[in-house]
N, C-alpha and C positions, 0 to 999 in steps of 0.2 A: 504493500500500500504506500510504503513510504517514496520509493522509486515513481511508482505511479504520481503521486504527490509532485514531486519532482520535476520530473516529465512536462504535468499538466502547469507548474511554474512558469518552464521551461517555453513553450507557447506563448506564454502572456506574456512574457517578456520579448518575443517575435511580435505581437500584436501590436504593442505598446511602440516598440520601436519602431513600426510603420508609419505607428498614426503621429509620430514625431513630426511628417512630411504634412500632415493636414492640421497639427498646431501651430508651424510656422505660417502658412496661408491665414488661418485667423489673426496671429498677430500682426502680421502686415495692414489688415485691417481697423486695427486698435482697438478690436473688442477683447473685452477681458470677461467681465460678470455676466453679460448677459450671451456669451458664448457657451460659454460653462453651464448658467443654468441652463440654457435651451438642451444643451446636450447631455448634462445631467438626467434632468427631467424625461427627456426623451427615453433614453436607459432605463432609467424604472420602470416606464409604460411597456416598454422590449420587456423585462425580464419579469412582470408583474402576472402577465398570465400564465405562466411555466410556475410561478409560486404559488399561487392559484388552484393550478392543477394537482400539483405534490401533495397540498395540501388535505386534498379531498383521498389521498391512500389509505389503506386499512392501519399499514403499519404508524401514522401517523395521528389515526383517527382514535386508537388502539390508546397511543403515548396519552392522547389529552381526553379520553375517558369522554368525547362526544362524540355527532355527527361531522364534525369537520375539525380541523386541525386548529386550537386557539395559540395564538400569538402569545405566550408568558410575558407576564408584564414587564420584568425585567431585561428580557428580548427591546422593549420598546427604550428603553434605558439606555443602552449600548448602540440600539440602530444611531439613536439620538448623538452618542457620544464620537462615534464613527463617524457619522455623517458630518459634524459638526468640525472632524479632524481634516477630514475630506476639503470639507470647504474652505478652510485653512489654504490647506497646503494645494490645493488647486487654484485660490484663485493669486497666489503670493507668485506661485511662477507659472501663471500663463500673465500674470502685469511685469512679471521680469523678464519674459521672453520680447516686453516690445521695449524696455529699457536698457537693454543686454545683447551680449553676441549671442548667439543660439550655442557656439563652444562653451561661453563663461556658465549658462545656465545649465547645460548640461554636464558640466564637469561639476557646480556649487549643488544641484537637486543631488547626485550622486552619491553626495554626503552623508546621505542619509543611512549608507551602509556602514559607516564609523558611528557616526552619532548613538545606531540600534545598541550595540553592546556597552554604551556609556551611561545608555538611560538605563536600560536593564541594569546595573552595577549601579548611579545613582537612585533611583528611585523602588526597586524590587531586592535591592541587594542581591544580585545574581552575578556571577564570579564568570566571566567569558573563557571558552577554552582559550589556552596560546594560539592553537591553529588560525582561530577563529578571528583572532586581532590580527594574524599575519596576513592571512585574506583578503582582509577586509583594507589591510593598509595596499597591499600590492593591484586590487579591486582600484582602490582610487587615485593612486600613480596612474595602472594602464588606463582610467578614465581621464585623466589629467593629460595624458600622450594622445588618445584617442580624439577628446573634445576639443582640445586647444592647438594640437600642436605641438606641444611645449612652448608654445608662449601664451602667457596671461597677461591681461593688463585691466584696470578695474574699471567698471562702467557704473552706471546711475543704478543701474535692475540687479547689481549683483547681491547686495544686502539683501532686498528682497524672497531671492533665491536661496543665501544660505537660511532664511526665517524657519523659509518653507523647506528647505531639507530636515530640519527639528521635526516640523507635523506630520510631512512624510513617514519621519521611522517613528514615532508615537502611534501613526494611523496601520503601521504594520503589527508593531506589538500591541495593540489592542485589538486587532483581527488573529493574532496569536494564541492570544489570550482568554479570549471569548466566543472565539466564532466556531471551538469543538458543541458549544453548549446547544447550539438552536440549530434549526433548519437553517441549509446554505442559501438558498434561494429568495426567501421572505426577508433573512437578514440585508441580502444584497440590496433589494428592492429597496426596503426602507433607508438605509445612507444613501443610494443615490439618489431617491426622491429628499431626503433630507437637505442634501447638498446641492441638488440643484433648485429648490425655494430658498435656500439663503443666497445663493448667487442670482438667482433674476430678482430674489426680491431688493440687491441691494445697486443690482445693474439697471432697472426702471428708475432710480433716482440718479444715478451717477453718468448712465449713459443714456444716447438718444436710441429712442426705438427702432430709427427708421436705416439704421445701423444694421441691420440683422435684412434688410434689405438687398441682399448682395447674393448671387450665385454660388461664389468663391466660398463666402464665408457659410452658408446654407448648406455646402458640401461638405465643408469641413466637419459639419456640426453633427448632418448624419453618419459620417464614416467613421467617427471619433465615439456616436452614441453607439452604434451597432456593434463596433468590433472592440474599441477602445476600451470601453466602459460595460454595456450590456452584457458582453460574452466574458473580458476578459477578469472583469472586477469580479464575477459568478465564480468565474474560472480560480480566481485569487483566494475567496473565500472557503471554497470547497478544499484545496490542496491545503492553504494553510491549518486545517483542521488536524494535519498528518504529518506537518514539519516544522522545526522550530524557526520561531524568525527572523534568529542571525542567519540562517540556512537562507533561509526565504528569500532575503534582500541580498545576500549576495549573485543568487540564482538571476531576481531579479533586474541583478546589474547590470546583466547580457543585453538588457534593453538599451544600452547607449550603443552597442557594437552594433547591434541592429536598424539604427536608427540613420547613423554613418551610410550602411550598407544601403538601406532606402534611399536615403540621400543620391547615394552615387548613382543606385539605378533609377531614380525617377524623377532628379534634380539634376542631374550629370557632376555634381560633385565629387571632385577623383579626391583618392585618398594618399597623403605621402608615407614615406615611408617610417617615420616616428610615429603617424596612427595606426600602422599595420603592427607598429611592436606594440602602441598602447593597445589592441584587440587582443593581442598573444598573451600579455600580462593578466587580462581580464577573466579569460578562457581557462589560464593555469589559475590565477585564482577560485576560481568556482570550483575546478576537480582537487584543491588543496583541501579547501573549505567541506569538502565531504571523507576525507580522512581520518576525520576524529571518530566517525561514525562508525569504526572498525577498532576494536581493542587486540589485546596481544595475540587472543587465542581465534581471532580471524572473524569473531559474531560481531553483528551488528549493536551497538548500545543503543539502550531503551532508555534514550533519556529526550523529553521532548518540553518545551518550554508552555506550549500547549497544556500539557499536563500540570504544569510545576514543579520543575523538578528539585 
């Protein structure tokens, strides 16, 4: 299961770095909030009937002792608290994407695969494996090679970016942490209907309506809700149920190498050759970062942050 888990990371992190190619079209446009929410919002309408459906199964039906499957209150608590991470850290870097290089942003969101083992130690007291900092540090080198080049230099949107690298890995381990408890589907639905009412509600004041008026930006919005968000946030929830979420985010980090690669094939963006080593870096990081997961005698350890361990 854990492999499978894995695997199905593995995807969203292909998904995600596609739709890289359709968040820079929206910021060219200068929509931030009311991008988000439209595409939010869309997402949950996508993934709302499939939770829907689940819902009405035996074995489901069975769990909550009625005719249909009820929502635990507590369930509403966490969509809440998810949702609310979501919109955070979504809407801090799609507004640094139009104040930033698309390198600085995508090597600062990255971050968020350091950050994950510093909050878990501050806030959970939770002791990170060694493996797992070495990972994680060589994870954000090869994204530093990868995004930039090897050269940085700071722009207006960068602050923003590192903000939102914080809620990012907040919004993973509390998808770590909670999201074995409830149904994957219903939980998905509610953060992104969450997240996308805080984003238009706060984009109808901040932005013009007539913004959303655009082809470009219209496309962006369904390619990013259908695959980006509806398939792959479901996709996110469900695997993380089965792997821990320093695991996770590093898996996750494949998303910049991906996004590169979209770039060049659908932007014509060539790559040099200090981002072909920062990709190699990124790649040996991931298969480092599953080492630990094997002890002396060659078994797999049972230890998942999911659980508590």
């Amino acid at each position: 299961m854990r492999l499978k888990a894995d695997l199905t990371l593995f995807l969203v992190s292909i998904i995600w770095g596609t739709a890289f190619v359709a968040q820079r079209i929206a910021g060219q446009q200068d929509s931030v909030y009311l991008f988000n929410g439209l595409r939010y919002l869309l997402a949950a309408i996508i993934v709302l009937p499939f939770a829907l459906r689940i819902s009405r199964t035996p074995r489901l039906r069975r769990a909550s002792r009625s005719s249909t499957y009820t929502i635990p209150r507590k369930q509403y608590k966490w969509m809440l608290v998810a949702g609310f991470l979501l919109f955070i850290g979504s809407a801090l870097q799609q507004a640094g994407v139009v104040y930033t290089t698309a390198g600085n942003a995508g090597f600062l969101t990255s971050l968020y695969v350091v950050l994950i083992p510093i909050v878990l130690l501050l806030f959970w007291k939770e002791k990170p494996h060694w493996l797992a900092v070495l990972a994680a540090g060589l994870a954000v080198a090869g994204a530093f090679l990868l995004s930039t080049g090897g050269q940085f230099a700071i722009h207006a949107g960068d602050a923003l970016e590192l903000i939102g690298a914080l809620f990012w890995s907040l919004h993973v381990i509390v998808l770590g942490k909670v999201a074995s408890r409830y149904e994957a589907m219903s939980f998905s639905a509610g953060q992104l209907a969450i997240c996308g009412l805080l984003n238009f509600g706060v984009g109808i004041f901040v932005e013009p309506l007539q913004s959303i008026n655009n082809l470009a930006l219209l496309g962006a919005i369904v390619y990013t809700a259908v695959f980006s968000l509806g398939i792959a946030y479901t996709f996110q929830v469900w695997a993380q149920r089965h792997t821990p979420p320093a695991d996770a985010a590093l898996i996750l980090g494949l998303e910049s190498v991906f996004s590169v690669i979209s770039g060049w094939i659908i932007l014509r963006e060539g790559l040099a050759a200090i981002q072909i080593l920062g990709c190699g870096l990124i790649l040996f990081a991931v298969l480092l970062s599953q080492l630990k997961q094997w002890n002396t005698s060659g078994k797999i350890e049972r230890e998942s942050l999911v659980e508590g361990r």
